[in-house]
C-alpha positions in Angstrom: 18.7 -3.2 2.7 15.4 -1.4 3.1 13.3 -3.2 5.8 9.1 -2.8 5.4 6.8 -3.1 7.9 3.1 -2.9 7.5 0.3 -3.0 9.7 -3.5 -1.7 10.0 -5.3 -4.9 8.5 -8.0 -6.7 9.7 -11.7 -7.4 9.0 -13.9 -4.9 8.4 -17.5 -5.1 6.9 -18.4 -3.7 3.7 -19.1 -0.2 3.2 -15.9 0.4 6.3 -13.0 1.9 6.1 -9.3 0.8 6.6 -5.7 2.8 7.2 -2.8 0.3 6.5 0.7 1.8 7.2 4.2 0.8 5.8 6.8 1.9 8.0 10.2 2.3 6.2 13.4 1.7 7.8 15.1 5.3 5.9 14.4 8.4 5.0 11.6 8.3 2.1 13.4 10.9 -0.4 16.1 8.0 -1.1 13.0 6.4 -2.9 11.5 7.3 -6.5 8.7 5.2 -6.2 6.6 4.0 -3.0 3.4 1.8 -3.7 0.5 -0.6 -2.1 0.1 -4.2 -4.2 -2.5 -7.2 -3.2 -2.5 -10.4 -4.0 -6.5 -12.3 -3.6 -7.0 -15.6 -3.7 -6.3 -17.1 -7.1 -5.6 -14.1 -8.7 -2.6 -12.5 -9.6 -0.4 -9.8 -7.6 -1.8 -6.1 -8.9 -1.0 -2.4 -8.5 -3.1 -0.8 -6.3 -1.7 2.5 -5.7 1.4 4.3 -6.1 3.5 7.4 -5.5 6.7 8.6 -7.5 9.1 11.3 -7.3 7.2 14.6 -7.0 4.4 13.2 -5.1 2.6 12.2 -8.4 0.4 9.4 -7.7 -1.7 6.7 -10.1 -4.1 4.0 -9.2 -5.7 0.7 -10.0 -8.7 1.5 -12.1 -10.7 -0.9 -9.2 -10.3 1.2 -6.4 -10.1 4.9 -7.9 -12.1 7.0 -6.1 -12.1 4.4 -2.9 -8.0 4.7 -2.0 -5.7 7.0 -1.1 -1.9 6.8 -0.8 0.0 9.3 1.0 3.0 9.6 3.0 4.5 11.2 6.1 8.0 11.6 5.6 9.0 12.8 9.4 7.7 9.2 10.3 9.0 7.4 7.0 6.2 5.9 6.8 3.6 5.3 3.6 0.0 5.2 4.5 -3.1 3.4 2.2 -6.5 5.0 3.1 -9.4 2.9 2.6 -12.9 3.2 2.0 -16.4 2.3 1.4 -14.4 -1.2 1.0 -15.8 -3.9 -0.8 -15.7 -7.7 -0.9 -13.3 -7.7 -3.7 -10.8 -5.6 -1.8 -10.0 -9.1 0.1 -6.5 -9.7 -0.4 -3.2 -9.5 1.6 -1.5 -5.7 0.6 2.0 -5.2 0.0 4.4 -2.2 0.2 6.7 -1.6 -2.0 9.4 0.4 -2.5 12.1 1.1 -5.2 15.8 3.3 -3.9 16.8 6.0 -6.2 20.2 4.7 -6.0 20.7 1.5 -7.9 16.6 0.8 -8.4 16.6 -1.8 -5.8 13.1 -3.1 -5.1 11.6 -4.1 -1.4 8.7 -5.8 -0.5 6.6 -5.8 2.8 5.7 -9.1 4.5 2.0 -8.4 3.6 -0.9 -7.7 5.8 -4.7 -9.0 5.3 -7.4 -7.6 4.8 -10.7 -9.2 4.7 -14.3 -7.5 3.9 -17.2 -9.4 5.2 -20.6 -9.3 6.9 
């Protein structure tokens, strides 16, 4: 069982930036895949960013440019870097994570994020 934690949301007027974190309870080379969802209001969950094996890394068309995932793997922990955020970045973000052994995939309990003046 792969325990997530995330933290770092909040408000945040637009134009600011954001760090969420995802803390993962083991070592982050027994994962092939490490990513950042949200879910907005109404709308349906969608990829934000993700990492794979290798450190290769792809991203929702909407935020390209904006976001950046990375990782620090002496911390196990994922990191989302956000900026010159937007009104439509509102959402509650989710980490996810998939194990190399047996594929199993883990989901954060979600932090929110809300860009406002």
């Amino acid at each position: 069982q792969v325990q997530l934690v995330e933290s770092g949301g909040g408000l945040v007027q637009p134009g600011g930036s954001l760090r969420l974190s995802c803390a993962v309870s083991q070592a982050l080379n027994t994962l092939n895949t490490m990513a950042w969802y949200r879910t907005a209001p109404g709308k349906q969950r969608e990829l934000v960013a993700a990492m794979f094996t290798g450190d290769t890394t792809t991203y929702g068309d909407s935020v390209k440019g904006r976001f950046t995932i990375s990782k620090d793997s002496a911390q196990n922990t994922v990191w989302l870097q956000m900026n010159s955020l937007k009104p439509e970045d509102t959402a509650v973000y989710y980490c996810n994570v998939q194990t190399i052994i047996m594929g199993r995939t883990y989901w954060g309990q979600g932090t929110q994020v809300t860009v406002s003046s």
